[in-house]
C-alpha positions as CSV (number, residue, x, y, z in Angstrom):
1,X,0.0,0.0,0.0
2,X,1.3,3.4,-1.0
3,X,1.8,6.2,1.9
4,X,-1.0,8.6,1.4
5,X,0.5,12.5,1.2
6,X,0.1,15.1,3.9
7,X,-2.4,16.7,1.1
8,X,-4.5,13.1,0.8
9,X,-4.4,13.3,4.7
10,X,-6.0,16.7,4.8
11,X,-8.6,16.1,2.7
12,X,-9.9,13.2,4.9
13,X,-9.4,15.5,7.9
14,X,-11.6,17.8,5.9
15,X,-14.1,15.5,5.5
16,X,-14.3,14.3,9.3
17,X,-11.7,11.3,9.7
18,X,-9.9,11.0,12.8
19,X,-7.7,8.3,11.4
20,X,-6.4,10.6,9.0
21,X,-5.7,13.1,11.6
22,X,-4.2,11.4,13.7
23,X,-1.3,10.2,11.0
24,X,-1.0,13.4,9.8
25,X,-0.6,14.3,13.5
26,X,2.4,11.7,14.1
27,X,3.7,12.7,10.9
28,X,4.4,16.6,11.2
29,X,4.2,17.1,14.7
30,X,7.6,16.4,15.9
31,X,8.9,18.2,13.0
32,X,6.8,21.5,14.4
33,X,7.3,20.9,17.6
34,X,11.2,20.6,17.1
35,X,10.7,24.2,15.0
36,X,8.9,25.7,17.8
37,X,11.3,24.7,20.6
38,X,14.2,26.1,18.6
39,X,13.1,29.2,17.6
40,X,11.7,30.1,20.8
41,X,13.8,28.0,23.9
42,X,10.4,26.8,25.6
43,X,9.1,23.2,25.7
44,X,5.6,24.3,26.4
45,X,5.7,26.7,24.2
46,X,6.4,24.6,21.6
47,X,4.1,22.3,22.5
48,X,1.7,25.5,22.9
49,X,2.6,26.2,18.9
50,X,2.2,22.6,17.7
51,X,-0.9,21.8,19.3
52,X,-2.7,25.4,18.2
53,X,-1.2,24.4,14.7
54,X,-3.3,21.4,14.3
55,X,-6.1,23.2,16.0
56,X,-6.2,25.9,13.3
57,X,-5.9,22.5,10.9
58,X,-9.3,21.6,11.4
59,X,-10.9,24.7,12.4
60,X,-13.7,26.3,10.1
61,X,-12.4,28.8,7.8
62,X,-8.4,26.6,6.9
63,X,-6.9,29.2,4.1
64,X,-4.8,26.3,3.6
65,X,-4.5,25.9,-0.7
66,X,-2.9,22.9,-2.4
67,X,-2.1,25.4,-5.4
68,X,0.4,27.4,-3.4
69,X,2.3,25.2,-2.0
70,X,3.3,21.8,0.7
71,X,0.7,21.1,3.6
72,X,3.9,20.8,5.6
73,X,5.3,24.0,4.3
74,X,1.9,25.9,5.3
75,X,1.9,24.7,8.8
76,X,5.4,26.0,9.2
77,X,3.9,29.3,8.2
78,X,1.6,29.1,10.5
79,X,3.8,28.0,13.4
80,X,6.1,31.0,12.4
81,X,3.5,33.1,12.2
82,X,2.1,32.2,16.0
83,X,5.8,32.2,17.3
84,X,6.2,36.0,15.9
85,X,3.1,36.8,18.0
86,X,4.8,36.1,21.6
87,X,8.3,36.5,22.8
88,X,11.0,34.2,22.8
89,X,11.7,32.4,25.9
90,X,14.9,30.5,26.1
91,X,15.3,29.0,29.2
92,X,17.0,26.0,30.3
93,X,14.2,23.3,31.0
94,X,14.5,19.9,32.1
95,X,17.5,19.6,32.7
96,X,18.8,15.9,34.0
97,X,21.0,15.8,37.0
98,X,24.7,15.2,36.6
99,X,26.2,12.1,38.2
100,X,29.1,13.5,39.0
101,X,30.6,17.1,39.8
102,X,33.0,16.3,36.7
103,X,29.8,15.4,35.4
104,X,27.7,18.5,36.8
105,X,30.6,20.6,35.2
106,X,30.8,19.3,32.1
107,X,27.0,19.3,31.3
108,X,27.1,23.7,33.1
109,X,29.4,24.1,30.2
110,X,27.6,22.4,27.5
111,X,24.5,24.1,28.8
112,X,26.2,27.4,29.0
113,X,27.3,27.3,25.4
114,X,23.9,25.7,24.0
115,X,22.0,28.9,25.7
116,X,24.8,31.5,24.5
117,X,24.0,29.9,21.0
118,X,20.0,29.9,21.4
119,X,20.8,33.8,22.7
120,X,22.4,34.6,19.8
121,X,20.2,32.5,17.3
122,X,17.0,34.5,19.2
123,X,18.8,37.8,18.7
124,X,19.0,37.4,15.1
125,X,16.9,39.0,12.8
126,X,13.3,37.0,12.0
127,X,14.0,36.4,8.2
128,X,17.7,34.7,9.6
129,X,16.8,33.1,12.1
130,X,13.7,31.6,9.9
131,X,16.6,30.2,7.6
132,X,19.3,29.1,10.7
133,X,16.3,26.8,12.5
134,X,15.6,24.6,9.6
135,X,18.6,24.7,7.9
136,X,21.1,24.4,10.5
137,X,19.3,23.4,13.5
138,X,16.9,21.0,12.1
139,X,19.1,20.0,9.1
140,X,16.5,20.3,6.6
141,X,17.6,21.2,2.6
142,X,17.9,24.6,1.1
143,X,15.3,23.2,-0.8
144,X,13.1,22.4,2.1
145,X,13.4,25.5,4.1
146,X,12.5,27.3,1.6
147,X,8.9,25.8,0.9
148,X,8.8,26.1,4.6
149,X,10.1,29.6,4.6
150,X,8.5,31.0,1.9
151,X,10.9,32.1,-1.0
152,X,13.3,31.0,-3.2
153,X,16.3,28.6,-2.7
154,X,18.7,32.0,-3.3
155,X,17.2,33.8,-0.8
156,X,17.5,30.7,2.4
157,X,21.7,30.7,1.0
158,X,22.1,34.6,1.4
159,X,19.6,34.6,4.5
160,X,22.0,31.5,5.6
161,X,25.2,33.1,4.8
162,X,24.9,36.0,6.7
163,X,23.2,34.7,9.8
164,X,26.2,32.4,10.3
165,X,28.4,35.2,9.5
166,X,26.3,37.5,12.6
167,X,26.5,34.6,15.0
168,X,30.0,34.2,14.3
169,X,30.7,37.5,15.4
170,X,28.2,37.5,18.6
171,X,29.8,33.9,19.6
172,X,33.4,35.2,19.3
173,X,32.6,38.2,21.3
174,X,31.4,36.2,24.0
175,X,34.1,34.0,24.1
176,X,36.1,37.0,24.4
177,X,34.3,38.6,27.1
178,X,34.1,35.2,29.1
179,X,38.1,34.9,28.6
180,X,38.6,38.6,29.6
181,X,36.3,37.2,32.9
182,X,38.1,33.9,33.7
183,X,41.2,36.5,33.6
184,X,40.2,38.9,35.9
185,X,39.0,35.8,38.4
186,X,42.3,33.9,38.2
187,X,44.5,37.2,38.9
188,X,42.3,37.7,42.3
């Protein structure tokens, strides 16, 4: 039996079947969910903008149309359009004990560089960041981000190119400063 698209899916939504939802559910939902935590450093609100994706799925009045594009790349849309709506939260959630204080070190480094980089991923401008969460974060295609995103191929590889180039510079700097830092504290 062939896999049914995200599009064959919808229309059974559409017409009232569960089943259908509830694949197309299991299908994209991780994917959004995974968009939604990066882009905005909160497990429940990602799960916030996942769940009120499919919501909006089988509410009355879906402007969703097969002629424009992907299913999947519309429900980005919409999950990047809810995210612009509310503030990005970034903080560091469930976070499993260490073991051991070499452990408990270790992982406060790791943490303290994964948060510097979802600072400076947040900080970036919307239409860069849009292109560094699916691109680099998710590893999706050019290709892909851009039917999620919107726009043409040439446009993610520019958008790409100088968001990498941005959070080089912020990331450097705050190596810098964190250098000039551990300094000071070892002369005292």
């Amino acid at each position: 039996m062939r896999k049914r698209s995200d599009e064959d899916l919808y229309r059974l939504v559409k017409k009232g079947d569960r089943d259908a939802l509830g694949e197309l559910y299991e299908r994209l939902e991780p994917g959004l969910f995974r968009y939604a935590l990066y882009a905005s450093g909160s497990k429940a609100v990602a799960e916030e903008i996942a769940q009120d994706v499919f919501l909006r799925l089988i509410g009355p009045g879906i402007p969703y149309d097969e002629q424009r594009g992907s299913l999947e790349a519309y429900l980005y849309g919409v999950a990047r359009n809810l995210l612009r709506m509310r503030p990005a939260v970034f903080g560091l959630e469930d976070a499993p004990e260490p073991a051991t204080a070499e452990d408990a070190l270790r992982d406060l480094i790791s943490t303290e560089r994964t948060a510097a980089l979802l600072e400076a991923v947040r900080e970036l401008p919307s239409g860069y960041r849009e292109a560094v969460v699916p691109c680099d974060l998710e590893e999706r295609s050019y290709e892909d981000a851009a039917q999620v995103m919107g726009c043409p191929v040439g446009t993610v590889r520019s958008r790409l190119h100088r968001a990498r180039a941005l959070l080089t510079g912020k990331l450097r700097c705050l190596r810098t400063a964190a250098g000039t830092k551990n300094e000071r504290q070892v002369r005292a």
